[in-house]
C-alpha positions as CSV (number, residue, x, y, z in Angstrom):
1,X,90.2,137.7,122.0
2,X,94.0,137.5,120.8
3,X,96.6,139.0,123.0
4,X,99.6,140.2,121.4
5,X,102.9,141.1,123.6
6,X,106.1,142.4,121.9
7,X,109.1,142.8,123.0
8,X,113.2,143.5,122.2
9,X,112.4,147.1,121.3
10,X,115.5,149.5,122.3
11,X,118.5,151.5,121.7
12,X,120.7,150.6,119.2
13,X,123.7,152.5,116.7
14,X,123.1,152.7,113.4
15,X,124.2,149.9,111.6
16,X,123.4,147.2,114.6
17,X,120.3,144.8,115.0
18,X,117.9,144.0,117.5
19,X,115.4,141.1,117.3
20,X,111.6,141.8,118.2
21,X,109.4,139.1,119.6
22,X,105.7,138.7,119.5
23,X,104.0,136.0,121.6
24,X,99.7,135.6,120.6
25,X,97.7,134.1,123.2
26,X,94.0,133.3,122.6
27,X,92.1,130.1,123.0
28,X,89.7,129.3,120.3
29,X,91.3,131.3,118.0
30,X,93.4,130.1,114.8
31,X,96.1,132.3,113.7
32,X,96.5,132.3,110.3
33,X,98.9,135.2,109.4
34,X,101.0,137.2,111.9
35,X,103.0,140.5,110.5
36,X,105.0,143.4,112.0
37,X,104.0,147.7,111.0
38,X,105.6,150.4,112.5
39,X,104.9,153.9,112.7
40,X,107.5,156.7,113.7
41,X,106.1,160.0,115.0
42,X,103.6,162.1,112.6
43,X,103.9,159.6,110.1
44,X,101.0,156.8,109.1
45,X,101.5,152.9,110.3
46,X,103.6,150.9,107.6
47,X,103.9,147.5,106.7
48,X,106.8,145.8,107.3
49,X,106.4,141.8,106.8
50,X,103.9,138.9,107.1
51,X,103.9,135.4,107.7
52,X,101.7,132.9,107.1
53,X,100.9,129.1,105.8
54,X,101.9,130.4,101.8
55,X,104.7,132.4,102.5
56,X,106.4,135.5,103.7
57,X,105.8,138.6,102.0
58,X,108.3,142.0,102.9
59,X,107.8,145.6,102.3
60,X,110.6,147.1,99.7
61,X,111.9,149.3,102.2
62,X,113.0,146.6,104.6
63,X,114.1,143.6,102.3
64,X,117.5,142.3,102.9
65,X,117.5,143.2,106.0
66,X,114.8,142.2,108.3
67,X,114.1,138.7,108.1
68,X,110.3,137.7,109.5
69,X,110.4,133.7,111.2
70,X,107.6,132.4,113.7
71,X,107.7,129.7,115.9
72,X,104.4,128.1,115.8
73,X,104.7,125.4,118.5
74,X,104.8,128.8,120.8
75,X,102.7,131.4,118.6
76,X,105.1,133.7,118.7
77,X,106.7,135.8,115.8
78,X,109.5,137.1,115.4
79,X,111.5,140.6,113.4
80,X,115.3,140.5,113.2
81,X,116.6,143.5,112.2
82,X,119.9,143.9,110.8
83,X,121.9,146.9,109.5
84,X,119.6,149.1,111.0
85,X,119.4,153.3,110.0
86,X,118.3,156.0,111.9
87,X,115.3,156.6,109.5
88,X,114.4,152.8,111.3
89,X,113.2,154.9,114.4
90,X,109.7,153.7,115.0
91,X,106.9,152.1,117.1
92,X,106.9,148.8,115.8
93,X,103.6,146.8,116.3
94,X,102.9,143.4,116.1
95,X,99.4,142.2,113.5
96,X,98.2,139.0,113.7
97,X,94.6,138.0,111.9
98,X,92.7,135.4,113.2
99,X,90.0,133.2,112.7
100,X,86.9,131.9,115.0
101,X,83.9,130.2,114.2
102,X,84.2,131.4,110.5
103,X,84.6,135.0,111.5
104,X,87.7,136.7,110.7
105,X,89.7,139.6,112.9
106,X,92.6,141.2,113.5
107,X,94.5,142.0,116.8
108,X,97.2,144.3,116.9
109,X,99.8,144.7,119.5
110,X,100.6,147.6,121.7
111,X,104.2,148.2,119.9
112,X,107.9,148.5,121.4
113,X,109.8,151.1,120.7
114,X,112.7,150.9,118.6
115,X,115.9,153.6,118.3
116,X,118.7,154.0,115.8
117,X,121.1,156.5,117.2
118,X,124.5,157.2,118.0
C-alpha cells in the first residue's frame, strides 16, 4: 500500500499563495505519476495537474498559476499556488498511481484544506 500525506493547506487572501506538499511512502511500490484534484463543497473532484517521467500536464483552469514540481529523491510532490481566488476554496487531494508486480493502482490522499478569503 501507498501512503499519501499532504500538507500546507490554510488560510490565505485572495491574490496570495500557499504551497502544498505530498510525501508517498510504500515499499515495493514504483510511482510512476503523482497529481493533485480538489473538490470544494457539493461540487465533483477536479483535476488540477500531473507529473510524471513524460511531462507535466495542467488543467485549463489553473495554468499560469499553479506550478506542479516533485522531488523524487524524497517522493514527495509538490502544488504552488499563486494568485490565488476565492473560487480556489477547495479540498485539495493528493493522486499518485502506482505500479507492483505488473499490477497498476491508484492511492489517493486524504486532502488539506485550502481557503481564499479576506
Amino acid at each position: 500500500q501507498v501512503q499519501l500525506v499532504e500538507s500546507g493547506g490554510g488560510l490565505v487572501q485572495p491574490g496570495g499563495s500557499l504551497k502544498l506538499s505530498c510525501a508517498a511512502s510504500g515499499r515495493g511500490f514504483s510511482i510512476n505519476a503523482m497529481g493533485w484534484y480538489r473538490q470544494a463543497p457539493g461540487k465533483q473532484r477536479d483535476f488540477l495537474a500531473r507529473i510524471t517521467n513524460d511531462g507535466i500536464m495542467y488543467a485549463e483552469t489553473v495554468k499560469g498559476r499553479f506550478t506542479i514540481s516533485r522531488d523524487n529523491a524524497k517522493n514527495t510532490v509538490y502544488l504552488q499556488m499563486t494568485t490565488l481566488k476565492p473560487e480556489d476554496t477547495a479540498v485539495y487531494y493528493c493522486n499518485a498511481g502506482a505500479t507492483r508486480l505488473g499490477l497498476s493502482f491508484v492511492y489517493w490522499g486524504q486532502g488539506t484544506q485550502v481557503t481564499v478569503s479576506s
